[in-house]
C-alpha positions in Angstrom: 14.7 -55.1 -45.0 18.1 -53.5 -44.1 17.5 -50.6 -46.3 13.8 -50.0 -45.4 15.0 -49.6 -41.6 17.6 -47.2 -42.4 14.8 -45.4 -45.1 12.3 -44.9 -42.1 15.1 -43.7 -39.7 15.8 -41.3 -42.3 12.5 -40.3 -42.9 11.9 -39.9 -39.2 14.2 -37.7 -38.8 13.9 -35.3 -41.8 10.0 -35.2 -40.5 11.4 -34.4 -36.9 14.0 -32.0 -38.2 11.6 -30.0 -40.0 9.3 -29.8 -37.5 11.2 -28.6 -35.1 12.8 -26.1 -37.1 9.7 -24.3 -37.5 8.7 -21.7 -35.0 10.2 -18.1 -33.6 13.3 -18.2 -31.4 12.0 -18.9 -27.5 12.3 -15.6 -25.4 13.0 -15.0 -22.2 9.6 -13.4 -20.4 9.3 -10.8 -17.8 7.7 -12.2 -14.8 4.3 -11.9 -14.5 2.1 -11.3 -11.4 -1.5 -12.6 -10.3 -4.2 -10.2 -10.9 -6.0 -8.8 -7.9 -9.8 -7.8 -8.4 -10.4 -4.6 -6.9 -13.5 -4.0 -5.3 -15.4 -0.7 -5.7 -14.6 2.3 -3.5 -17.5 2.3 -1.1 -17.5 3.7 2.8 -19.1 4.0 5.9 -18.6 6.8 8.3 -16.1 5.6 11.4 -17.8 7.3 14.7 -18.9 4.6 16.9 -16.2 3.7 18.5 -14.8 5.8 21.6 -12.0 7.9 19.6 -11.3 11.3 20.0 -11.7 11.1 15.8 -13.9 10.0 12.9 -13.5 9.6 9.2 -14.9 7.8 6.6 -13.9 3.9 6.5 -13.6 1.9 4.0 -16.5 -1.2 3.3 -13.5 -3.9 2.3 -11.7 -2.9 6.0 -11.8 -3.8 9.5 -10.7 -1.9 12.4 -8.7 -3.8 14.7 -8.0 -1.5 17.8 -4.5 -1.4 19.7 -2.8 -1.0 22.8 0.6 0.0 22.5 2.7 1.2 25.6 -0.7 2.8 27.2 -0.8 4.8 24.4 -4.8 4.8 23.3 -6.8 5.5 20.7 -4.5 3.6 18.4 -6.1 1.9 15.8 -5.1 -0.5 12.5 -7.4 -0.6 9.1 -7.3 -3.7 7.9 -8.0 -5.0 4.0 -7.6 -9.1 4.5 -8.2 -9.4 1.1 -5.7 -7.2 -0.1 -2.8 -8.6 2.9 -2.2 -4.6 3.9 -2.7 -2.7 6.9 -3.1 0.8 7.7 -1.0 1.5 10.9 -2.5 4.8 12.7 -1.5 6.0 16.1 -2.9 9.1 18.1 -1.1 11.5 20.3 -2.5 14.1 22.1 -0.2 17.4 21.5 1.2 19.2 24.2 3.5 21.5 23.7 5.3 18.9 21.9 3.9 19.4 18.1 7.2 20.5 16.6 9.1 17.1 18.0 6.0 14.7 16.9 6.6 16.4 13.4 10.4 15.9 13.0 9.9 12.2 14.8 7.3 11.5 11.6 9.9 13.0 9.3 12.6 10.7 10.5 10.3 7.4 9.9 9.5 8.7 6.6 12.4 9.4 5.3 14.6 6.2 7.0 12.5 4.9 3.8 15.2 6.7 1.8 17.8 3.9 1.5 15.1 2.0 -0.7 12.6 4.5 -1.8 13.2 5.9 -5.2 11.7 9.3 -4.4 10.1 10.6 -1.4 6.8 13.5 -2.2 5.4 15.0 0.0 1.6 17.1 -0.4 0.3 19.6 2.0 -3.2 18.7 3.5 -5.6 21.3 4.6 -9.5 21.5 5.5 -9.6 25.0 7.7 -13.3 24.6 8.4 -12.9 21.2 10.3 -9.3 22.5 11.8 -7.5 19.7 9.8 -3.7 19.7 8.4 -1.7 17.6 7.6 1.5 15.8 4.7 0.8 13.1 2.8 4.1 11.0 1.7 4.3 8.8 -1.6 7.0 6.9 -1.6 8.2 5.2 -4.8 10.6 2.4 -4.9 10.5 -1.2 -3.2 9.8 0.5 0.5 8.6 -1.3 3.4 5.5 1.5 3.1 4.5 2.9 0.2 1.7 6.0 1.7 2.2 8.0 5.0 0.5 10.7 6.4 -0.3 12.7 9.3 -2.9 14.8 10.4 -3.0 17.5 13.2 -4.7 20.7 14.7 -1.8 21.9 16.0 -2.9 22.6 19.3 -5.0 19.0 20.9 -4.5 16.3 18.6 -2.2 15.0 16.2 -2.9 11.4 14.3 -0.4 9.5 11.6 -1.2 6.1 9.7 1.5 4.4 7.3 0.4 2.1 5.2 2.2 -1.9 4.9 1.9 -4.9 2.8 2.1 -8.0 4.7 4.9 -9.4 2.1 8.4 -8.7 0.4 7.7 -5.0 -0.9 8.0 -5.4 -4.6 7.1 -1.9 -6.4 5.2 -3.8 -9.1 3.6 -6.5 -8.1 1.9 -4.3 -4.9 1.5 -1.0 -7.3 -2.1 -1.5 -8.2 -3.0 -2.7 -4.4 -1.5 0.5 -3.5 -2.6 2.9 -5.6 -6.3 1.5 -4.8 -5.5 1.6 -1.0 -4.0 5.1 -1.7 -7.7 6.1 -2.9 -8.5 5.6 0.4 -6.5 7.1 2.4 -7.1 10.5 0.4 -10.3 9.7 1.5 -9.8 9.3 4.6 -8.0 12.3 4.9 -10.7 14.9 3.5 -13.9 13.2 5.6 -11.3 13.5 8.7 -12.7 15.3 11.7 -11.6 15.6 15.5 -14.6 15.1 18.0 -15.4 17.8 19.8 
């Protein structure tokens, strides 16, 4: 009886031996993220509201108009799906175009502690009177797309684009590229109302 107990133990654990011994060495994964379905780019045309602007908005956003220090005409795009907002403000230029420039350059490039690289594109549609810089910045940044527009004389608009979350490079990278889309978007079908 003795020896049939102690032939069983045996047996149990030669079985459990060998089956754990079988099998690859556990590794270590990366972290993975949650995948975010991406709707179609599809807009509407922006030029209802009283703005001294219009462009083409996209179908997944919302505006959500603001009132910042009197300032008016400022306005934030919304994707509630996607937990981001496009932050745009409007100023009207007088005199002052060369000082709203280097205050924009100064926001963008406080980025530069985090960013991993700041580029910058020249914008230009001559026949609607529309210039402008759009700024990619790479790297776990609080924003990861700037950009301003201006006709150097009247008007001159800027938007900055922010997750509502701890910026993370890639967990947000396909948000932002799509959202990017967008804004290029928004920046060719930009006009200034006459």
């Amino acid at each position: 009886m003795k020896i049939l107990r102690y032939l069983n133990i045996c047996l149990i654990t030669l079985i459990v031996g060998i089956l754990s011994s079988c099998g690859e060495a556990s590794i270590p994964r990366p972290y993975g993220y949650f995948r975010v379905e991406l709707p179609k780019h599809a807009y509407r045309k922006l030029d209802t509201l009283d703005l001294p602007y219009k462009f083409d908005l996209p179908l997944n956003a919302k505006i959500v108009e603001r009132k910042v220090n009197g300032d008016k005409y400022w306005i934030d795009i919304v994707y509630p799906k996607l937990n981001a907002s496009i932050f745009c403000s409007y100023k009207s230029v007088n005199n002052n175009l060369i000082n709203l420039l280097e205050d924009t350059r100064k926001i963008v490039y406080k980025h530069s502690v985090k960013a991993d690289g700041i580029g910058e594109k020249a914008f230009e549609s001559a026949n609607k009177n529309v210039h402008g810089i759009l700024y990619d910045l790479q790297g776990n940044t609080a924003s990861a797309v700037q950009f301003i527009l201006t006709d150097s004389t009247k008007h001159f608009f800027r938007a900055a684009l922010y997750f509502n979350n701890v910026p993370n490079k890639d967990s947000i990278a396909p948000m932002s590229k799509y959202v990017r889309e967008d804004i290029v978007r928004i920046m060719e079908s930009f006009e200034w109302k006459k």
